[in-house]
DRENLUM-360118 format. One record per atom (N, C-alpha, C): residue in one letter; atom name; x, y, z. Coordinates in Angstrom, 2 decimals, decimal comma. Layout:
N
+------+------+---------+---------+---------+
! type ! atom !      xx !      yy !      zz !
+------+------+---------+---------+---------+
!    A !   CA !       X !       Y !       Z !
...
+------+------+---------+---------+---------+
//
This chain:
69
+------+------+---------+---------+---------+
! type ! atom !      xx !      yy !      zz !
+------+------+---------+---------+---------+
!    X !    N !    0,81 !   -1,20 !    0,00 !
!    X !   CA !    0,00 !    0,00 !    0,00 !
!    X !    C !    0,85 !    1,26 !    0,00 !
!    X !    N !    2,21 !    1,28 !    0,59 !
!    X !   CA !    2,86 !    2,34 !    0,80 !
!    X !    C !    3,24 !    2,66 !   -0,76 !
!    X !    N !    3,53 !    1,64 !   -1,58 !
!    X !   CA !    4,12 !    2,18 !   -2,42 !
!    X !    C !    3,08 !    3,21 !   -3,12 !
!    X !    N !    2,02 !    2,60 !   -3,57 !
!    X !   CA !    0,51 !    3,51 !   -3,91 !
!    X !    C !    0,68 !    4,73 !   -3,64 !
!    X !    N !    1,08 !    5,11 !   -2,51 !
!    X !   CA !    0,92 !    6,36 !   -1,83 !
!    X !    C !    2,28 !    7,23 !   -2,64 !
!    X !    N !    3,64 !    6,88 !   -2,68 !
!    X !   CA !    4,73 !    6,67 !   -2,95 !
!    X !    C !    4,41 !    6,87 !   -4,69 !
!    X !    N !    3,93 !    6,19 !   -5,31 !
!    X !   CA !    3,98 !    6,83 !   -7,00 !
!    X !    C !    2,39 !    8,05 !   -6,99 !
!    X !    N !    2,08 !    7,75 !   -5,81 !
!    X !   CA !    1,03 !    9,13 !   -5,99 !
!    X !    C !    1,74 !   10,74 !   -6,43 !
!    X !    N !    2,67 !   10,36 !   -5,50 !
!    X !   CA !    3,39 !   11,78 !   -5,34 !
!    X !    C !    4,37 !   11,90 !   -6,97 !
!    X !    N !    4,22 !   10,85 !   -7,94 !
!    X !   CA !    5,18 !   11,07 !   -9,21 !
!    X !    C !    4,37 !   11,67 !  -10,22 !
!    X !    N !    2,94 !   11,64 !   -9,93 !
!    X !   CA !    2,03 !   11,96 !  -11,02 !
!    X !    C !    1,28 !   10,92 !  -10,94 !
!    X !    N !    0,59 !   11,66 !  -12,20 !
!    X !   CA !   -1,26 !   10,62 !  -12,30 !
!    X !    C !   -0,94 !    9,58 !  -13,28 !
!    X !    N !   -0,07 !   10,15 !  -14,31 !
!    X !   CA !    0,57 !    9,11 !  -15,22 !
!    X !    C !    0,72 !    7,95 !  -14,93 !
!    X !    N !    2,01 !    7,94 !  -14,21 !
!    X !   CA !    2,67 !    6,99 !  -13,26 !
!    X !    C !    1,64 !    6,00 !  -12,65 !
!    X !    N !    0,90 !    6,91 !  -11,74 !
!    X !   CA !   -0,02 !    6,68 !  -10,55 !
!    X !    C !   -1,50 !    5,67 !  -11,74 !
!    X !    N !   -1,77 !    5,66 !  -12,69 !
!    X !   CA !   -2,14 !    5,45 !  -13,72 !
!    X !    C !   -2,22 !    4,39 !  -14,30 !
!    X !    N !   -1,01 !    4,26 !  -14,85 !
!    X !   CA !   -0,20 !    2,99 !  -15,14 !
!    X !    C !   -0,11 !    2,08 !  -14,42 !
!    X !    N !   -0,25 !    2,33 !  -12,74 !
!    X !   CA !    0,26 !    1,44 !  -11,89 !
!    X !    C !   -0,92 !    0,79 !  -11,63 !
!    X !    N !   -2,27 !    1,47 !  -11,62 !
!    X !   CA !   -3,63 !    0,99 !  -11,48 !
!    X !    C !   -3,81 !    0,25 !  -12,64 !
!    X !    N !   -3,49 !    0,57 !  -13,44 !
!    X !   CA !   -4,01 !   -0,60 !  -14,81 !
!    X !    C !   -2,79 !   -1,84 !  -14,86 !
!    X !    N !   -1,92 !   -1,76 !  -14,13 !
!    X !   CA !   -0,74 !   -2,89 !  -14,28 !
!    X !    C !   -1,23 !   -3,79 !  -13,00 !
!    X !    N !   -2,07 !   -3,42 !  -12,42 !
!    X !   CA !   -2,50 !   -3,98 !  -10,81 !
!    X !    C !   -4,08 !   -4,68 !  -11,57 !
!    X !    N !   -5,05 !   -4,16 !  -12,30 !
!    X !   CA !   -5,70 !   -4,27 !  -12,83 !
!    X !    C !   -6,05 !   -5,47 !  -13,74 !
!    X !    N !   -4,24 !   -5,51 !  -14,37 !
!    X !   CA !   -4,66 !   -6,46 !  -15,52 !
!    X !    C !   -4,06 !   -7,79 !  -14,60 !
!    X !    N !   -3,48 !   -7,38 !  -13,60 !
!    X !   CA !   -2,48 !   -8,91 !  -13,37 !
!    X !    C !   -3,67 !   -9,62 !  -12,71 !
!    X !    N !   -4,88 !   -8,94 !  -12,11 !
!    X !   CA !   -6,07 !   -9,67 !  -11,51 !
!    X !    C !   -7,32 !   -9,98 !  -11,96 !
!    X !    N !   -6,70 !   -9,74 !  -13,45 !
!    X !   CA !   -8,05 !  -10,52 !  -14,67 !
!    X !    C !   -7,94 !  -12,17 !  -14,21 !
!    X !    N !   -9,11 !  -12,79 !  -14,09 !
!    X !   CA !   -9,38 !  -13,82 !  -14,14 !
!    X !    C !   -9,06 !  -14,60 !  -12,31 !
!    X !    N !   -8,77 !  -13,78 !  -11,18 !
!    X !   CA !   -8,58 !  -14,17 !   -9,91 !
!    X !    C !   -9,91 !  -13,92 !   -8,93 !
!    X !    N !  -10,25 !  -14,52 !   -7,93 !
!    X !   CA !  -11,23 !  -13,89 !   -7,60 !
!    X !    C !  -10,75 !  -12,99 !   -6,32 !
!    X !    N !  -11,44 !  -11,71 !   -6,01 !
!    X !   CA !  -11,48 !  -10,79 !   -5,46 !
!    X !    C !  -11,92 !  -11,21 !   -4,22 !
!    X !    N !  -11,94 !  -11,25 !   -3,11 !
!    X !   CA !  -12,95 !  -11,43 !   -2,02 !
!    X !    C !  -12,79 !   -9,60 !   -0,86 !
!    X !    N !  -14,36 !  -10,07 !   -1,16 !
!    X !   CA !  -14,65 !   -8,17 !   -0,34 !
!    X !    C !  -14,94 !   -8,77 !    1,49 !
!    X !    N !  -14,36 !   -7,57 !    1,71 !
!    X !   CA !  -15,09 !   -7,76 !    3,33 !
!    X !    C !  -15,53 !   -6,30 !    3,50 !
!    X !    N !  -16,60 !   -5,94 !    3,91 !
!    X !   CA !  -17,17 !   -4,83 !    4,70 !
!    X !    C !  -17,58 !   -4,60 !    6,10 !
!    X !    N !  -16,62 !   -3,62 !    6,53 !
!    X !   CA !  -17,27 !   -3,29 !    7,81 !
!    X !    C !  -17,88 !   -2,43 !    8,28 !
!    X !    N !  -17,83 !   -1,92 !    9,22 !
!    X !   CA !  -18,76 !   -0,86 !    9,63 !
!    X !    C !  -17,90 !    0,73 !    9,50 !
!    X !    N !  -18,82 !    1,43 !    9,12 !
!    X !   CA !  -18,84 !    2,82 !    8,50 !
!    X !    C !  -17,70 !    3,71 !    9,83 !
!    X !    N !  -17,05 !    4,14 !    9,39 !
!    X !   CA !  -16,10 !    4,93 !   10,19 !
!    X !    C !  -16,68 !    6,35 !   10,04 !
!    X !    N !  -16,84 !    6,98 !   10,96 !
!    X !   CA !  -17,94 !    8,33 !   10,92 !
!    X !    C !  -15,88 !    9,68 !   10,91 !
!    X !    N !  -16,41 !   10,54 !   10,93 !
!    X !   CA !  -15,59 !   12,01 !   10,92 !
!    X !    C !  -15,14 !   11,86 !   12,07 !
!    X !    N !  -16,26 !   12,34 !   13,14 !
!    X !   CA !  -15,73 !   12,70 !   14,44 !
!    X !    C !  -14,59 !   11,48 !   14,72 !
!    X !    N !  -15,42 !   10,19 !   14,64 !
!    X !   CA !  -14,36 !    9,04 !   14,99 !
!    X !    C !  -12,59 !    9,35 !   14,96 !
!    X !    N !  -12,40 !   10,01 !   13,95 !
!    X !   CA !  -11,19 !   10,16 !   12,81 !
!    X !    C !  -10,74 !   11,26 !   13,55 !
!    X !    N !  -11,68 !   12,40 !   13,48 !
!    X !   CA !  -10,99 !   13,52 !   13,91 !
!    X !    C !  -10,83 !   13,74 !   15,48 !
!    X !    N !  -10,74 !   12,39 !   16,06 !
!    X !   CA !  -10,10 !   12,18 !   17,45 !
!    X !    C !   -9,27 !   12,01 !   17,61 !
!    X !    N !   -8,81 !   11,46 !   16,50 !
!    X !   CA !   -7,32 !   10,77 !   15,87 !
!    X !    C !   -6,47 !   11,47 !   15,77 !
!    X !    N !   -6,43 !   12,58 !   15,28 !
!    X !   CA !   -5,63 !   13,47 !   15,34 !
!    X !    C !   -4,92 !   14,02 !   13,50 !
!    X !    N !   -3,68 !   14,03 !   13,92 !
!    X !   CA !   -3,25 !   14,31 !   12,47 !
!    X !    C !   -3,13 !   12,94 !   11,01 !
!    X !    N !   -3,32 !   13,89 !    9,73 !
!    X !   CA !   -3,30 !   12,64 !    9,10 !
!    X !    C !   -2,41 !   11,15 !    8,76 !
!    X !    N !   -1,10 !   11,58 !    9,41 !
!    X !   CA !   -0,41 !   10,12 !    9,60 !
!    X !    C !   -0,84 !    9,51 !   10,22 !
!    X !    N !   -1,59 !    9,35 !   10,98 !
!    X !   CA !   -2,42 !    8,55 !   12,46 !
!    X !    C !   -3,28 !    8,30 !   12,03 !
!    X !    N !   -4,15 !    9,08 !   11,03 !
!    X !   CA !   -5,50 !    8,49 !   10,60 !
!    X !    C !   -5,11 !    7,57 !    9,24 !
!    X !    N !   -4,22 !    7,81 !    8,52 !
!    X !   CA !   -3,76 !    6,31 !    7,57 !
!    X !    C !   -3,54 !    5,58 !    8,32 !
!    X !    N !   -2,53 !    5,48 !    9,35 !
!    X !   CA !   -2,38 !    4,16 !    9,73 !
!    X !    C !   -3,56 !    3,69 !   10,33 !
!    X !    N !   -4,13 !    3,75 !   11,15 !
!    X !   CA !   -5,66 !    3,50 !   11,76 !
!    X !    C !   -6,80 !    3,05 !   10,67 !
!    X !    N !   -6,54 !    3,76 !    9,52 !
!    X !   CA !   -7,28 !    3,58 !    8,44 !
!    X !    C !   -6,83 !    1,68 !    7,86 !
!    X !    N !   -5,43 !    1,61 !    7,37 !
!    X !   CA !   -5,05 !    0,83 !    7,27 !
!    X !    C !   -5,09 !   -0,41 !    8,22 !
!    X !    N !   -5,23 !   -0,14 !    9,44 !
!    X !   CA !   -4,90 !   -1,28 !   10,52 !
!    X !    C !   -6,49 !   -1,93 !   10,28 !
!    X !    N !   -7,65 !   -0,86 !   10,20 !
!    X !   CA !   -8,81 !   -1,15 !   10,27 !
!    X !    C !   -9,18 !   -2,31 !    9,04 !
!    X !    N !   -8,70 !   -1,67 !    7,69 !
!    X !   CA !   -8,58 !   -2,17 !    6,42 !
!    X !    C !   -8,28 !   -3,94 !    6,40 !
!    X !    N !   -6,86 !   -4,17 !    6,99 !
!    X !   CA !   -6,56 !   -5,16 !    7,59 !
!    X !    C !   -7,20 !   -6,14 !    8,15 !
!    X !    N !   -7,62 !   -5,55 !    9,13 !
!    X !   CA !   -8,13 !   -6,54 !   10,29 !
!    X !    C !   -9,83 !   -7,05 !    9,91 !
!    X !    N !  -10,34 !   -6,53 !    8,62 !
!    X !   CA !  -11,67 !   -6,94 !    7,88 !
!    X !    C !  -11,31 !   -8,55 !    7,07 !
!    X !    N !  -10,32 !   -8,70 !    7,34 !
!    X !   CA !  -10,00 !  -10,27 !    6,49 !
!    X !    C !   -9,66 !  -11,28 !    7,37 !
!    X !    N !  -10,66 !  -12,01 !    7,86 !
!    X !   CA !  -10,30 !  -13,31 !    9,26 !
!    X !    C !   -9,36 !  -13,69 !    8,78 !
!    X !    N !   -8,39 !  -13,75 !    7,55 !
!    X !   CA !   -6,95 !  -14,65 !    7,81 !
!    X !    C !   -5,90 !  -13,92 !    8,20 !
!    X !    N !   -6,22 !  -12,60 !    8,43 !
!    X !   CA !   -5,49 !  -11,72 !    9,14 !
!    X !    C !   -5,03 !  -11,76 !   11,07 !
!    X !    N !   -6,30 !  -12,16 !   11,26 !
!    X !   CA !   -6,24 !  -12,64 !   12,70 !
!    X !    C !   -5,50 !  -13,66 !   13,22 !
+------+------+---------+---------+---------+
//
């Protein structure tokens, strides 16, 4: 995920390319979704600054896939 963040900052081009190279390598795999529950503002903006709320974001992201546990 870091890197994502990491060719964000090179351009959309880049940033672009990298979505359609991620895109094509997962033609024909299956996807599995997990959804959880809705993370509200205030929640977030308890959190503080935005390095704290990616990672939190991410940890949350994570921990939606039981083989993670």
């Amino acid at each position: 995920m870091q890197i994502f963040h990491i060719e964000n900052k090179m351009g959309l081009t880049f940033l672009y390319s990298l979505m359609m190279y991620e895109l094509k390598r997962k033609i024909g795999d299956t996807i599995n979704l997990h959804i959880g529950k809705a993370i509200s503002f205030p929640q977030l903006s308890k959190i503080g600054y935005l390095v704290k709320i990616t990672k939190y974001l991410i940890q949350k992201t994570y921990t939606l896939d039981p083989k993670f546990k």
